[in-house]
N, C-alpha and C positions, 0 to 999 in steps of 0.2 A: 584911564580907559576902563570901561565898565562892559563884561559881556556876559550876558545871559546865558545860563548853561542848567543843563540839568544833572543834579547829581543824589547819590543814595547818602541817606543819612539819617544814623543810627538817633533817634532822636528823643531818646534818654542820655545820650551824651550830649546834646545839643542844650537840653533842657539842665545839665548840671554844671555846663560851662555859661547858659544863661547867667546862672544863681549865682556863680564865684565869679561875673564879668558886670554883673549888674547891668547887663544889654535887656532888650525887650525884645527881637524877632531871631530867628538864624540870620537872614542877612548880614546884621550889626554885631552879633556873634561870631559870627565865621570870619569877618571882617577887623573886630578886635582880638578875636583872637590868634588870626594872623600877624598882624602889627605886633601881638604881646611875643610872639617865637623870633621874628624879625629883632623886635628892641631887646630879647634876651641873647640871642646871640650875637648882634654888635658889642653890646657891655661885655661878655664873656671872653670875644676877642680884644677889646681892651683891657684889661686884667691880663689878659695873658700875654698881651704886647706890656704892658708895664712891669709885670715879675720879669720879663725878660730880660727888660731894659735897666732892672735894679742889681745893681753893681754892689761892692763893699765900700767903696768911695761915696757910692749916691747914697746908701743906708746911713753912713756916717754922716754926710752932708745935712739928710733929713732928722736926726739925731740932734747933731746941734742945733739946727732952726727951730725942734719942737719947743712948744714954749710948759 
């Protein structure tokens, strides 16, 4: 779903997340750069669902399997 909206932007920030996103307009900016806070915070809650879930047993399990 796509809706048209008008909004204020600072667009010296717009232009420096261009440059570090390799985008071409604000749209495709503002658009990867949502996706990039979306995909960092899913990875950051798994990292922290897996330290959670790492045991003395799973440590040691992962220990012996390393090669």
């Amino acid at each position: 779903m796509v809706k048209r909206t008008s909004i204020n932007l600072d667009l010296d920030r717009v232009a420096k997340a261009r440059e570090v996103l390799g985008t071409n307009g604000a749209t495709e900016t503002i658009h990867r750069a949502l996706d990039e806070v979306v995909r960092r915070e899913l990875r950051n809650r798994a990292v922290r669902r897996s330290y959670a879930e790492l045991t003395t047993e799973a440590l040691a399990e992962l220990r012996r399997t390393r090669v």
